[in-house]
Backbone as CSV, one residue per row, in Angstrom:
resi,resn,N_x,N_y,N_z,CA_x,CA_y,CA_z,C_x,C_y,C_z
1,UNK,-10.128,-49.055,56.409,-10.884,-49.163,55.161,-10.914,-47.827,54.418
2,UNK,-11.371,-46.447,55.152,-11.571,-45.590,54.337,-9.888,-44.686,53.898
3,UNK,-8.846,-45.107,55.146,-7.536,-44.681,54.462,-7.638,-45.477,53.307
4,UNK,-7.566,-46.617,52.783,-7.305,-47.273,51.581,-7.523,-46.638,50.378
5,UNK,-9.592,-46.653,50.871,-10.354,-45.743,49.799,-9.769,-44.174,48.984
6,UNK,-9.180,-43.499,50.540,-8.721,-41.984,50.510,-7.177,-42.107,49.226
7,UNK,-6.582,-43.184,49.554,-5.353,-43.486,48.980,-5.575,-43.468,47.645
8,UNK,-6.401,-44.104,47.398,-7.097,-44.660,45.798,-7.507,-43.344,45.245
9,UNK,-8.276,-42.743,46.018,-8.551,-41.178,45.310,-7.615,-40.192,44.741
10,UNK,-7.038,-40.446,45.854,-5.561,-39.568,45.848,-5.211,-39.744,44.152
11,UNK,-4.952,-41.064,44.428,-3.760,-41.404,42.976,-5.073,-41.294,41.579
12,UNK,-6.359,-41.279,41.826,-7.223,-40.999,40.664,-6.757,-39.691,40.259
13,UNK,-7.107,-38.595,41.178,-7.136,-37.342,41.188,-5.255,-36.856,40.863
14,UNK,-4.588,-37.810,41.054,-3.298,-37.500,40.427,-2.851,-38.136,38.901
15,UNK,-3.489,-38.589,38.418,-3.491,-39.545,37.229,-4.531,-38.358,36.513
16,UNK,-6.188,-38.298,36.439,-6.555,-37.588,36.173,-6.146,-36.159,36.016
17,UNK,-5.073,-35.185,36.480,-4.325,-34.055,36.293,-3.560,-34.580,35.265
18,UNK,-2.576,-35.505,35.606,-1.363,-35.877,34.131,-2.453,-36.315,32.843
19,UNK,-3.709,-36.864,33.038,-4.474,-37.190,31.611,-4.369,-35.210,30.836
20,UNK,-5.476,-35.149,32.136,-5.901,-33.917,31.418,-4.989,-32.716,31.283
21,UNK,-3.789,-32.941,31.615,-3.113,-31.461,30.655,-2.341,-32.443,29.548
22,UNK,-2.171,-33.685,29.229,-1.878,-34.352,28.101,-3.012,-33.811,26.974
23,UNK,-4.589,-33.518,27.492,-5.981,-34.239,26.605,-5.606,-35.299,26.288
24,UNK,-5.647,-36.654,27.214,-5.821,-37.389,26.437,-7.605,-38.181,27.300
25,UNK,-8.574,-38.064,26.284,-9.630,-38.002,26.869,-10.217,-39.436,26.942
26,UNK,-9.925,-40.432,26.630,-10.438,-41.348,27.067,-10.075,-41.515,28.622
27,UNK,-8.814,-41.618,28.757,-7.815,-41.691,29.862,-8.782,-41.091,31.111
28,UNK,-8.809,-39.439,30.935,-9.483,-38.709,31.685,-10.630,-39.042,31.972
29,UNK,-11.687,-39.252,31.136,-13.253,-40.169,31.028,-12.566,-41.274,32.858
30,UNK,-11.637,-42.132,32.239,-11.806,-43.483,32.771,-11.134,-42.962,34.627
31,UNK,-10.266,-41.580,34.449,-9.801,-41.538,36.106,-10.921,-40.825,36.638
32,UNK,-12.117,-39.799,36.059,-13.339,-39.145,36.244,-13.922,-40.700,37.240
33,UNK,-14.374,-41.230,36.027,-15.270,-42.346,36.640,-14.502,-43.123,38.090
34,UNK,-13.070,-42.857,37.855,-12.574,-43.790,39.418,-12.660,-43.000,40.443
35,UNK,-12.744,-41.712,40.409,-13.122,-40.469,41.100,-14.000,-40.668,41.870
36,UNK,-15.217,-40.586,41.051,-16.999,-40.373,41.341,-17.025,-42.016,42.526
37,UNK,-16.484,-42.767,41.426,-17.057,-44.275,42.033,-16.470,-44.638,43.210
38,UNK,-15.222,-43.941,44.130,-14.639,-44.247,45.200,-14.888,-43.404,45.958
39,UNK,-15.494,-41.644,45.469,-16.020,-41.269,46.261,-17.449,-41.775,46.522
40,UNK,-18.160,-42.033,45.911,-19.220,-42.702,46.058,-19.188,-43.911,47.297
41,UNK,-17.974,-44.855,47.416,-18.047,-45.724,48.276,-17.665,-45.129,49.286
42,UNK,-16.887,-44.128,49.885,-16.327,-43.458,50.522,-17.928,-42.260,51.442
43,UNK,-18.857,-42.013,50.597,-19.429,-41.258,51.041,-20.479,-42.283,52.164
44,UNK,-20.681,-43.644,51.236,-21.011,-45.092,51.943,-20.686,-45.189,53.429
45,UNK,-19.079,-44.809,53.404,-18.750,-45.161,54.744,-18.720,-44.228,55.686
46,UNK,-18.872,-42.937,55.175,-18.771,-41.744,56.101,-20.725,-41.874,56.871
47,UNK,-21.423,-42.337,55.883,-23.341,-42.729,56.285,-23.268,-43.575,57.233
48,UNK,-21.670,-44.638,57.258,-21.876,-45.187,58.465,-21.092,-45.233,59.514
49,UNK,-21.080,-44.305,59.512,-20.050,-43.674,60.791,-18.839,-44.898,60.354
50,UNK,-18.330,-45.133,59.520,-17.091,-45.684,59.185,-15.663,-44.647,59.046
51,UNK,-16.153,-43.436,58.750,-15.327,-42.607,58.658,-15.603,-41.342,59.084
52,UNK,-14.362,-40.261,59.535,-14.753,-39.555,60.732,-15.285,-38.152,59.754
53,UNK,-16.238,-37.619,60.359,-16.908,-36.298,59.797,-15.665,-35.494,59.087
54,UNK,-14.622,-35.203,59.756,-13.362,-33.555,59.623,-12.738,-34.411,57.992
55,UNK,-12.910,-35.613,58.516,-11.643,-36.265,57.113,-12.596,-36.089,55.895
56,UNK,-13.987,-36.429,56.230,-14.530,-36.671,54.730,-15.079,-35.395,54.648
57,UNK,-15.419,-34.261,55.009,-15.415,-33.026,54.927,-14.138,-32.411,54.061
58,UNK,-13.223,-33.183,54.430,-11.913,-32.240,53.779,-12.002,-33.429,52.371
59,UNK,-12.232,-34.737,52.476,-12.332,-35.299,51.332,-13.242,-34.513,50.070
60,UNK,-14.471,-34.352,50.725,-15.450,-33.643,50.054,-14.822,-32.498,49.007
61,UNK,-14.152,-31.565,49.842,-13.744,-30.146,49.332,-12.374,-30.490,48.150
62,UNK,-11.637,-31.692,48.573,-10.647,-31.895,47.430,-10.988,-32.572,46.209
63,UNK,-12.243,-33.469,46.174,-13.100,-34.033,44.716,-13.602,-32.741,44.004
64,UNK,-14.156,-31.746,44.812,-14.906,-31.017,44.075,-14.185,-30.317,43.902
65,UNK,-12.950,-29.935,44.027,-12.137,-28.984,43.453,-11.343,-29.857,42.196
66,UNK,-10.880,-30.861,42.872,-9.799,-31.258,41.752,-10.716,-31.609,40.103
67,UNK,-11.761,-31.833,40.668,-12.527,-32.019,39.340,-12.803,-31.040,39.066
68,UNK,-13.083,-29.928,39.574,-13.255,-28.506,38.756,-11.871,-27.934,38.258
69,UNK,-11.052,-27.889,38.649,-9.514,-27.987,38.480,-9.536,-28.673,37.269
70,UNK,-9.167,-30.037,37.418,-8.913,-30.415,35.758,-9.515,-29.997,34.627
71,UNK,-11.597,-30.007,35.083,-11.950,-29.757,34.075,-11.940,-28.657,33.425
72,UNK,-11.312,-27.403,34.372,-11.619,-26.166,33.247,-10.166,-26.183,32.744
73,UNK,-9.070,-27.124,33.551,-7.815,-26.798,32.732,-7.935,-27.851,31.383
74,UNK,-8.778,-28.973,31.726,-8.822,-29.690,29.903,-9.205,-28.803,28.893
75,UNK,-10.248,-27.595,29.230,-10.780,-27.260,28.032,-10.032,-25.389,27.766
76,UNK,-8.303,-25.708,28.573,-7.794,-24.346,28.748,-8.225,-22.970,29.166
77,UNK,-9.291,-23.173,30.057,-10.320,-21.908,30.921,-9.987,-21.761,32.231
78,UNK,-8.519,-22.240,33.003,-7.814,-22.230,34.181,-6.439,-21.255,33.990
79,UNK,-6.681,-20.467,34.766,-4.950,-19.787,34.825,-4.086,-20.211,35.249
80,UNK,-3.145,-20.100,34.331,-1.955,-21.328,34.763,-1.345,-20.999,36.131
81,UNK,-1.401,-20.003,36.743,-1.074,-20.194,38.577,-1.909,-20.962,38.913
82,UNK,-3.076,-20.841,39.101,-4.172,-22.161,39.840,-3.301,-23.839,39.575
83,UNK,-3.249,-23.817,38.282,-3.084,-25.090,37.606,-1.297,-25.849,38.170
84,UNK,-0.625,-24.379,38.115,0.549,-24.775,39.163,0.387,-25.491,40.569
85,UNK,-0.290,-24.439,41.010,-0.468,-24.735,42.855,-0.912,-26.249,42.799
86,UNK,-1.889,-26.484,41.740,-2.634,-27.936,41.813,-1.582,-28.995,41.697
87,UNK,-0.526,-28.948,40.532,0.182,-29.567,40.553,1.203,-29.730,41.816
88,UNK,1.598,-28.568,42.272,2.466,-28.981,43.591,1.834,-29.606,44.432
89,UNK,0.492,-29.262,44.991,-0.435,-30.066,45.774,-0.625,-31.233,45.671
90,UNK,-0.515,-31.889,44.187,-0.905,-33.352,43.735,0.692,-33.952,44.342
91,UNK,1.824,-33.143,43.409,3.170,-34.041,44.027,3.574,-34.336,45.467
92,UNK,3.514,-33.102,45.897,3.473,-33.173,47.130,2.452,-34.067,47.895
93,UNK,1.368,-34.355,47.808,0.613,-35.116,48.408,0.380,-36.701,47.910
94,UNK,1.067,-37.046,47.072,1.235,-38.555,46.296,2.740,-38.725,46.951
95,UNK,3.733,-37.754,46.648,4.857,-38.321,47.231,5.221,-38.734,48.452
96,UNK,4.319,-37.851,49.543,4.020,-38.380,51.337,3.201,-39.397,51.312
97,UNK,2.010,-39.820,50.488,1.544,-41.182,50.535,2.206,-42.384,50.358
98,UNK,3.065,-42.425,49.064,3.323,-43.343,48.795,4.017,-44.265,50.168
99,UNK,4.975,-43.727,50.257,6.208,-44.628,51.437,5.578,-44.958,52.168
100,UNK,4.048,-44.187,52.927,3.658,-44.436,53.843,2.629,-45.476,53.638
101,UNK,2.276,-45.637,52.843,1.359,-47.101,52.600,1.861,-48.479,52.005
102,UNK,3.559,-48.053,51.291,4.325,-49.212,51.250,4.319,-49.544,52.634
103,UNK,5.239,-48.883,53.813,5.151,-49.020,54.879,3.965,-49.834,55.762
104,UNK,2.928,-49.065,55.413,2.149,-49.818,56.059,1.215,-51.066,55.773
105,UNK,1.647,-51.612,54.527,0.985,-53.063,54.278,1.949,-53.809,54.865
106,UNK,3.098,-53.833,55.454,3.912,-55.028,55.721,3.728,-54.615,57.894
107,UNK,2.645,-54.326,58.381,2.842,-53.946,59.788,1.810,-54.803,60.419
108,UNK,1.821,-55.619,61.236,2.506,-55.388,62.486,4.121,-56.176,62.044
109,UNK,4.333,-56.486,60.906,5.800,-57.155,60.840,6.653,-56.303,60.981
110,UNK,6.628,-54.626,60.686,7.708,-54.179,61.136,6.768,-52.983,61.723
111,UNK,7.643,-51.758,62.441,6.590,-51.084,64.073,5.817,-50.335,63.182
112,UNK,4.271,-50.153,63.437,3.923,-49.005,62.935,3.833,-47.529,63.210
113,UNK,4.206,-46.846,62.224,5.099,-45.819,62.267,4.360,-44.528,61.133
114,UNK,4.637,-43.054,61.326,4.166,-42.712,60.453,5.373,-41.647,60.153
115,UNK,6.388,-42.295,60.364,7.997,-41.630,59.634,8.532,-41.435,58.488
116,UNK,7.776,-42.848,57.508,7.865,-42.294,56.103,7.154,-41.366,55.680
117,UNK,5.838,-41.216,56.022,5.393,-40.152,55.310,5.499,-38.999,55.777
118,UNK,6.382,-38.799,56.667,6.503,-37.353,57.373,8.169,-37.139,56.835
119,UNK,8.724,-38.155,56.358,9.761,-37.592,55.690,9.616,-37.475,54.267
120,UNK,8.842,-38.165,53.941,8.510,-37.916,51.717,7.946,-36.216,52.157
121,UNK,7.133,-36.185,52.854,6.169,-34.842,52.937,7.343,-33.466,52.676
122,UNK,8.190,-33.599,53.427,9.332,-33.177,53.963,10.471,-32.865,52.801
123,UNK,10.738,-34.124,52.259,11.693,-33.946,50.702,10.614,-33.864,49.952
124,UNK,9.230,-33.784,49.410,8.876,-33.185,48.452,8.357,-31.906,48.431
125,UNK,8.286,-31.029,49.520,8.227,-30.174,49.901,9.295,-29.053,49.837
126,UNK,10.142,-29.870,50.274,11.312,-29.103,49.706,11.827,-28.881,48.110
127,UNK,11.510,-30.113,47.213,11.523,-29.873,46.009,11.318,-29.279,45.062
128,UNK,9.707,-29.314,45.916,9.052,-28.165,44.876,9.624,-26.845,44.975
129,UNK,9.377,-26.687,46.878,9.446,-25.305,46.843,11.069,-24.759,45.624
130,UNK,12.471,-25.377,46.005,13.556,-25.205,45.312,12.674,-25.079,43.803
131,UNK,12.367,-26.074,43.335,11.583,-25.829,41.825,11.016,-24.487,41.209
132,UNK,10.581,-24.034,42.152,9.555,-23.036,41.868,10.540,-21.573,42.331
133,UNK,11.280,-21.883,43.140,12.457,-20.316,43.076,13.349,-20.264,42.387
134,UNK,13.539,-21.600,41.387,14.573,-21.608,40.612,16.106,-22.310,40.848
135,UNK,15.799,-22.965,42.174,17.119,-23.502,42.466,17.311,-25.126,42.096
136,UNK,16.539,-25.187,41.416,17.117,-26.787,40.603,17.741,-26.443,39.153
137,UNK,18.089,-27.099,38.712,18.646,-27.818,37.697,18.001,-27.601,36.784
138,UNK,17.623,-27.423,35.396,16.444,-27.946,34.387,16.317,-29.407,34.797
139,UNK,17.200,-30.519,34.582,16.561,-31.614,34.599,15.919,-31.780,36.203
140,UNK,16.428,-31.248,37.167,15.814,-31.313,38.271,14.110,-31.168,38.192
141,UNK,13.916,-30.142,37.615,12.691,-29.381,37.507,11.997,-30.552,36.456
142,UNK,12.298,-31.150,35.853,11.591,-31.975,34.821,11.181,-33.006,36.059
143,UNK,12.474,-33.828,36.802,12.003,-35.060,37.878,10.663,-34.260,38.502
144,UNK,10.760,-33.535,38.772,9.731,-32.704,40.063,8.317,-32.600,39.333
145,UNK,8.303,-32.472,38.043,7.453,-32.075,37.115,6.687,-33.507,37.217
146,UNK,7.424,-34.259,37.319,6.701,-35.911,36.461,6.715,-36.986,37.980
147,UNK,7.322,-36.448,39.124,7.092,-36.843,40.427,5.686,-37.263,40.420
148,UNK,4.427,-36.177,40.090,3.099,-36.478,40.240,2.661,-37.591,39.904
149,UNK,2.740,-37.822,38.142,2.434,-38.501,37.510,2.737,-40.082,38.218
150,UNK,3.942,-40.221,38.355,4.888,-41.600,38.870,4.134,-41.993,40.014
151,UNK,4.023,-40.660,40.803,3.671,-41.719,42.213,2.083,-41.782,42.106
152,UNK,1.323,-41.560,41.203,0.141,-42.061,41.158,0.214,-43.205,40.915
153,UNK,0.951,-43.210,39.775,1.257,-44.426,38.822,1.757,-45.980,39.850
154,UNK,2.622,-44.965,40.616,3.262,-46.435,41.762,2.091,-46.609,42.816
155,UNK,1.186,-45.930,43.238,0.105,-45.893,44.177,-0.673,-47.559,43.624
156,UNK,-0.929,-46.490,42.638,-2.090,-48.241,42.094,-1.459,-49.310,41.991
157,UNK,0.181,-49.640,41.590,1.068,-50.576,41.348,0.781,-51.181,42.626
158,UNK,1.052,-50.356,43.761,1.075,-51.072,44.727,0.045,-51.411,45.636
159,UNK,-1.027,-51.237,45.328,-2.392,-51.988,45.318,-2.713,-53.123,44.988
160,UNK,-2.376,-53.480,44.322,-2.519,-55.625,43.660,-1.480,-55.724,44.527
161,UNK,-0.143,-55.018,44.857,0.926,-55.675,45.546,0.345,-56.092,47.216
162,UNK,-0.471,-54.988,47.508,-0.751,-55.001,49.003,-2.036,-56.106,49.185
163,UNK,-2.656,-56.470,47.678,-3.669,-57.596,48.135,-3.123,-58.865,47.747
164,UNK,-2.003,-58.994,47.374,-1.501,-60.037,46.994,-0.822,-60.777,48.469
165,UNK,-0.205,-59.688,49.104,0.158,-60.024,50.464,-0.865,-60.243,51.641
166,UNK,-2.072,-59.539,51.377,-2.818,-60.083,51.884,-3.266,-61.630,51.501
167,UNK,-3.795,-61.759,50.460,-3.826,-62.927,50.009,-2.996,-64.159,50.990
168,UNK,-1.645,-63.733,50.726,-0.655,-64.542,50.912,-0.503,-65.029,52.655
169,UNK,-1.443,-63.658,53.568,-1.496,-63.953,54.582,-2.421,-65.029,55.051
170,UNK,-3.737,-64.301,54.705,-4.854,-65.084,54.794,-5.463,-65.302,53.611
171,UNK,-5.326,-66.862,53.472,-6.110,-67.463,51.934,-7.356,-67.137,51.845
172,UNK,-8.005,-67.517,52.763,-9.332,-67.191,53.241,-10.303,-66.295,52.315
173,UNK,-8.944,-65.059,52.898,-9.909,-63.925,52.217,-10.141,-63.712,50.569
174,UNK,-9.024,-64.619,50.034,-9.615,-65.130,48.179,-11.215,-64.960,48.340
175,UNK,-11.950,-65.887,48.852,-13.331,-66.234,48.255,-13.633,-65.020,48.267
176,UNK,-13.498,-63.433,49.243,-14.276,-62.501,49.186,-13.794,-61.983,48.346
177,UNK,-13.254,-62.269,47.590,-13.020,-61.245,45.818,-13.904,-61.427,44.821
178,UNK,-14.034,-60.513,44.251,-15.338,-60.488,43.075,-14.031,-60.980,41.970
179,UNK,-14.374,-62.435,41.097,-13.926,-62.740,39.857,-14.594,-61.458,39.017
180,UNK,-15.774,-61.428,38.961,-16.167,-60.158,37.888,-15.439,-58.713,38.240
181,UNK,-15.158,-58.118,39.234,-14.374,-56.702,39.526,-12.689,-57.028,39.081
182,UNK,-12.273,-58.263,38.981,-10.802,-58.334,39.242,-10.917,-58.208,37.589
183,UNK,-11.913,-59.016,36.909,-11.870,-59.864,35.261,-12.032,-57.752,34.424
184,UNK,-12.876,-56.980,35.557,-13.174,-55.745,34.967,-11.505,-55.354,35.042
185,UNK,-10.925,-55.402,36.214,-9.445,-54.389,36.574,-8.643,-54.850,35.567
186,UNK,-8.655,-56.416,34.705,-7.843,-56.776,34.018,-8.358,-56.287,32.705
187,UNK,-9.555,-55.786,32.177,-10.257,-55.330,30.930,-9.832,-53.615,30.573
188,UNK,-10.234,-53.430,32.144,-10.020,-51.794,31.693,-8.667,-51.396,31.360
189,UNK,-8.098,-52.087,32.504,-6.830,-51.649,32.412,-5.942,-51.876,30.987
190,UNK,-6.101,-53.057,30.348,-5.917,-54.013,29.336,-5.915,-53.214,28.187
191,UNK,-7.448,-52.270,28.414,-7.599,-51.319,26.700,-6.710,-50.143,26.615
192,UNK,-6.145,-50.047,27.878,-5.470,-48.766,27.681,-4.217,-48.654,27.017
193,UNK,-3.260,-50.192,26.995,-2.196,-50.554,26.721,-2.562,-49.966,25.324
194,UNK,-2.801,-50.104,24.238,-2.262,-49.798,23.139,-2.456,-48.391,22.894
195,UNK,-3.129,-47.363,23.402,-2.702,-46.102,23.479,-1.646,-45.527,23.932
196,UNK,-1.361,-46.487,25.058,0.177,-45.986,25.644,1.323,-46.019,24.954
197,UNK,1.380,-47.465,24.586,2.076,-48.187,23.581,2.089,-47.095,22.202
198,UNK,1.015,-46.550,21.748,1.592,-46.262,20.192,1.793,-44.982,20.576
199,UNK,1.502,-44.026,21.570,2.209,-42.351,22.008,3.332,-42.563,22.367
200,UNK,4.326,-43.866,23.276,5.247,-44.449,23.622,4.846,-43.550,24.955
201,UNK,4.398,-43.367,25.676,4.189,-43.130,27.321,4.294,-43.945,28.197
202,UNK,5.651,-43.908,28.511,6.362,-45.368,29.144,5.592,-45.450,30.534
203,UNK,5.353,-44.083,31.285,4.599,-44.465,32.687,3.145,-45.288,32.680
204,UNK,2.108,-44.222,31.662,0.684,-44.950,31.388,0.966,-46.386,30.850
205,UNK,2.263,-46.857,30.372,2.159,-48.138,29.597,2.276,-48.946,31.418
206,UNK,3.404,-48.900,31.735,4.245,-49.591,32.655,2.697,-49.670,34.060
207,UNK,1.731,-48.496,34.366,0.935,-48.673,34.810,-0.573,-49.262,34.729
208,UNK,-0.757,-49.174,32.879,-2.017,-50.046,32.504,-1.324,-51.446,32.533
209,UNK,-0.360,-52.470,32.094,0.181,-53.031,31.982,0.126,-53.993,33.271
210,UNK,1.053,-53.219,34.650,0.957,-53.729,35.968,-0.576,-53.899,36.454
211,UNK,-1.073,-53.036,36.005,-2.943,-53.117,36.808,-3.700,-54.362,36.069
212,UNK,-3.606,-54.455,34.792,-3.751,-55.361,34.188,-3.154,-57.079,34.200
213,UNK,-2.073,-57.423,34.259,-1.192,-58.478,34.679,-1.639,-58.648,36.267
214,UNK,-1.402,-58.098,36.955,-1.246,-58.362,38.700,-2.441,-57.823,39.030
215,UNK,-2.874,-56.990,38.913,-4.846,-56.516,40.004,-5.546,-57.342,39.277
216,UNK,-5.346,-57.936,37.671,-6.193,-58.371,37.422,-5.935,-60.180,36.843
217,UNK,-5.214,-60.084,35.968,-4.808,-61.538,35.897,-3.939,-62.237,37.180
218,UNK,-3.021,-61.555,37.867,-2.588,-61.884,39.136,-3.841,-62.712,40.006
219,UNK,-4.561,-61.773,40.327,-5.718,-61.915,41.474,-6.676,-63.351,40.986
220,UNK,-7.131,-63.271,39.652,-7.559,-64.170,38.957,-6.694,-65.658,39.045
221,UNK,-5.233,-65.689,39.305,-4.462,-66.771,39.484,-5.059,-67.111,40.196
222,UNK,-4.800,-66.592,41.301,-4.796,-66.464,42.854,-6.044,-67.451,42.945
223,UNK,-7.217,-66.576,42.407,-8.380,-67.315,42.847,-8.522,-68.342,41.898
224,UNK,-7.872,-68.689,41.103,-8.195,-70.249,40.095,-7.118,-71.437,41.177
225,UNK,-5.769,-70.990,41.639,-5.723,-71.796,42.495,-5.667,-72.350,44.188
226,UNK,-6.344,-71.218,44.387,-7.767,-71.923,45.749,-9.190,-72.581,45.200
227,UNK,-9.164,-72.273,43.994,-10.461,-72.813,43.770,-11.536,-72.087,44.006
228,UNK,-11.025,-70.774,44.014,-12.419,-69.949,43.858,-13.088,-69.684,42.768
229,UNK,-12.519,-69.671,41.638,-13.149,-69.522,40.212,-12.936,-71.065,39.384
230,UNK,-13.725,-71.342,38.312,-13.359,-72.418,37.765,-12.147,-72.196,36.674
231,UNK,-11.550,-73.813,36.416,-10.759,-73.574,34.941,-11.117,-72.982,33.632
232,UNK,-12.290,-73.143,33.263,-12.555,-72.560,32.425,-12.710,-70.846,32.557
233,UNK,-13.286,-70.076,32.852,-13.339,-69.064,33.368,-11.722,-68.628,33.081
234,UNK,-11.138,-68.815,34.131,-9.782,-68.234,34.106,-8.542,-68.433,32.976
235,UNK,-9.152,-69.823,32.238,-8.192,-69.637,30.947,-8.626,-69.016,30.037
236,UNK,-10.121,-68.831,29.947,-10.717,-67.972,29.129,-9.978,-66.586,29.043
237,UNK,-10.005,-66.191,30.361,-9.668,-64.777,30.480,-7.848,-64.705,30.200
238,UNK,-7.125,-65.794,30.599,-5.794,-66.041,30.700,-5.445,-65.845,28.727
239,UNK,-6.575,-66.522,27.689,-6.104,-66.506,26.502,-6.747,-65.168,26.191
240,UNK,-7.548,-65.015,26.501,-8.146,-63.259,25.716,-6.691,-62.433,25.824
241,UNK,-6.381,-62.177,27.229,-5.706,-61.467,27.803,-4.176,-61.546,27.249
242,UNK,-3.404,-62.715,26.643,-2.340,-62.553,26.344,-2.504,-62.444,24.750
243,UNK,-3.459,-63.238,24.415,-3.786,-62.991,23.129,-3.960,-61.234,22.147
244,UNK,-4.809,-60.517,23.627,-5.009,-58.932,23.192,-3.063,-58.011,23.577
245,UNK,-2.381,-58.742,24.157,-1.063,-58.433,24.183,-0.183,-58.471,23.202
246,UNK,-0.356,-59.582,22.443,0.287,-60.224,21.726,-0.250,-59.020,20.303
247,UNK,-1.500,-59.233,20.371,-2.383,-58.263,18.856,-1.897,-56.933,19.175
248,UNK,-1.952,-56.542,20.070,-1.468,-54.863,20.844,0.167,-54.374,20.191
249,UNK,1.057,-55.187,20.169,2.351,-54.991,19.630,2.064,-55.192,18.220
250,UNK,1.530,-55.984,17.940,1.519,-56.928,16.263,1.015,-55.207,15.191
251,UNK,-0.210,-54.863,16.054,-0.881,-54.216,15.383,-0.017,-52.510,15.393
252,UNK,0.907,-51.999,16.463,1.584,-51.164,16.686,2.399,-51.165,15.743
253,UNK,3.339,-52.181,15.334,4.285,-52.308,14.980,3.873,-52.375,13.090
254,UNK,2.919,-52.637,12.786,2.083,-52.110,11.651,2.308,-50.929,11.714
255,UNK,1.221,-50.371,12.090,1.237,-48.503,11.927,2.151,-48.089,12.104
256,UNK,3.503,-48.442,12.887,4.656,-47.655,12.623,5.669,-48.213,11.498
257,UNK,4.734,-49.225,10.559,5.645,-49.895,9.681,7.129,-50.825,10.158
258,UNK,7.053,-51.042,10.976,8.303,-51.517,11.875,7.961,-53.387,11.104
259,UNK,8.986,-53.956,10.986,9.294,-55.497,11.006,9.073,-56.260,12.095
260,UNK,9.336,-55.804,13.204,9.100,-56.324,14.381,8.504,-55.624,15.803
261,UNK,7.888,-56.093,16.272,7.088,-55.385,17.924,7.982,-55.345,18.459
262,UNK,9.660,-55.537,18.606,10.553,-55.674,19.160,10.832,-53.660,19.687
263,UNK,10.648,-53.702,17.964,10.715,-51.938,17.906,10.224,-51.301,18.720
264,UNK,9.183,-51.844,18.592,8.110,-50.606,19.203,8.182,-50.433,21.178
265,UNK,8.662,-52.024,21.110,9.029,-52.122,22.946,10.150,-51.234,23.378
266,UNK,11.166,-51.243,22.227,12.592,-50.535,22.499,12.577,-48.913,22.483
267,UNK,11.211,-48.315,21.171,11.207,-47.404,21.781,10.286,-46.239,22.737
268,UNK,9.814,-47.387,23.094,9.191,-47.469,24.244,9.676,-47.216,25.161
269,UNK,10.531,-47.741,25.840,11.446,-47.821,26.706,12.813,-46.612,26.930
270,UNK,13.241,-46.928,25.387,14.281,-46.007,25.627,14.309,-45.040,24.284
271,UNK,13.168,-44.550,23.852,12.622,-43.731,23.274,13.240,-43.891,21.496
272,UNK,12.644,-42.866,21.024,12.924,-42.797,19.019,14.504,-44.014,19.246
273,UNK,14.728,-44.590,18.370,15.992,-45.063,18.055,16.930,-44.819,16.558
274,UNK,18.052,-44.303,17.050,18.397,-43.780,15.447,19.344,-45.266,15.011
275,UNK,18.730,-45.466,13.073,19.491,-46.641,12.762,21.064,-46.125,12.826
């Protein structure tokens, strides 16, 4: 339970760094609050001996830094060495998570093992360090740069993925989902799309987007067909939800004067387009 929690932090506190040297402050507001609120459940479980003293001790010391960290680098009162180290710390420590918690939602089906993350640890470690003496590439140094960002970004992706398989194991555990927390994951996530969308920030899009569709309308399937939520309810949320998709391009594709939302997806994707 509290690895999960720790995982989730992780990728706040790595999302929250890419907001805040963007400023983009709503963004930051909304990974702050996922911060506080998972450490908050997290501090829950350490009260009950759910989690071991040394881990949430060291949990402790990385909230209160990384939030002092971002916040004096949002308002440019951090020296940019600090603000480096933070960043290698974030890549480096999102890129050894990730594999290792793909890995481990599919176990006891395959051995459990803690080889992926001792080899991501390993190649991103090495990355940086090359990064930082100068032995990459420029574009090398750009991948390494935006490594952080991504694997936060894939962290949470693969969160609806890992309850979906749960799901898929045991139906059961549908009824213990909150319709109201999933209907929130599909709201919050939902408002963020058209900021992404009109800066063209293909990662924040591709990640409000997935959290929104799958943690939140996904899960919401899920539970309309076991019958945990009613029909109404879930088409409600099913028409808001494609409906605010549909207005999200319509209204983009306005302000950039474009003929079609087609535009605005394309350069989105594969950035400015020259006629």
């Amino acid at each position: 339970m509290w690895q999960g929690m720790l995982t989730g932090l992780l990728g706040n506190l790595s999302l929250l760094s890419y907001f805040a040297k963007k400023r983009e402050t709503e963004a930051v507001l909304v990974q702050t609050l996922g911060v506080v609120s998972t450490y908050v459940v997290i501090v829950q479980l350490a009260m009950a001996d759910a989690m071991p003293l040394p881990q949430f001790t060291v949990t402790t010391a990385l909230v209160a830094s990384g939030l002092v960290i971002n916040f004096f680098n949002y308002f440019s009162w951090l020296h940019q060495g600090v603000w480096t180290l933070w960043e290698d710390f974030t890549t480096v420590g999102g890129f050894s998570i990730l594999p290792q918690v793909m890995w481990s939602t599919f176990v006891p089906f395959i051995p459990n093992s803690i080889l992926p993350g001792i080899i991501s640890f390993v190649v991103a470690l090495v990355a940086v360090t090359l990064a930082r003496v100068g032995q990459l590439s420029e574009n090398g140094v750009k991948i390494v740069r935006l490594t952080s960002g991504w694997t936060a970004t894939l962290l949470f992706m693969w969160m609806p993925i890992a309850q979906m398989w749960t799901n898929y194991l045991s139906p059961d555990n549908i009824r213990g989902l909150s319709a109201f927390s999933m209907l929130l994951a599909l709201i919050g996530n939902g408002l963020m799309i058209p900021r992404a969308l009109f800066i063209r920030d293909l990662m924040w899009f591709i990640g409000s987007y997935w959290g929104s569709f799958l943690h939140g309308w996904g899960n919401l399937l899920c539970m309309y067909l076991f019958k945990s939520i009613g029909g109404k309810f879930f088409f409600a949320a099913t028409l808001g939800y494609f409906a605010w998709l549909v207005i999200t391009f319509w209204r983009d594709s306005v302000a950039y004067e474009y003929s079609s939302p087609v535009k605005s997806l394309r350069e989105l994707v594969f950035g400015p387009w020259k006629e």
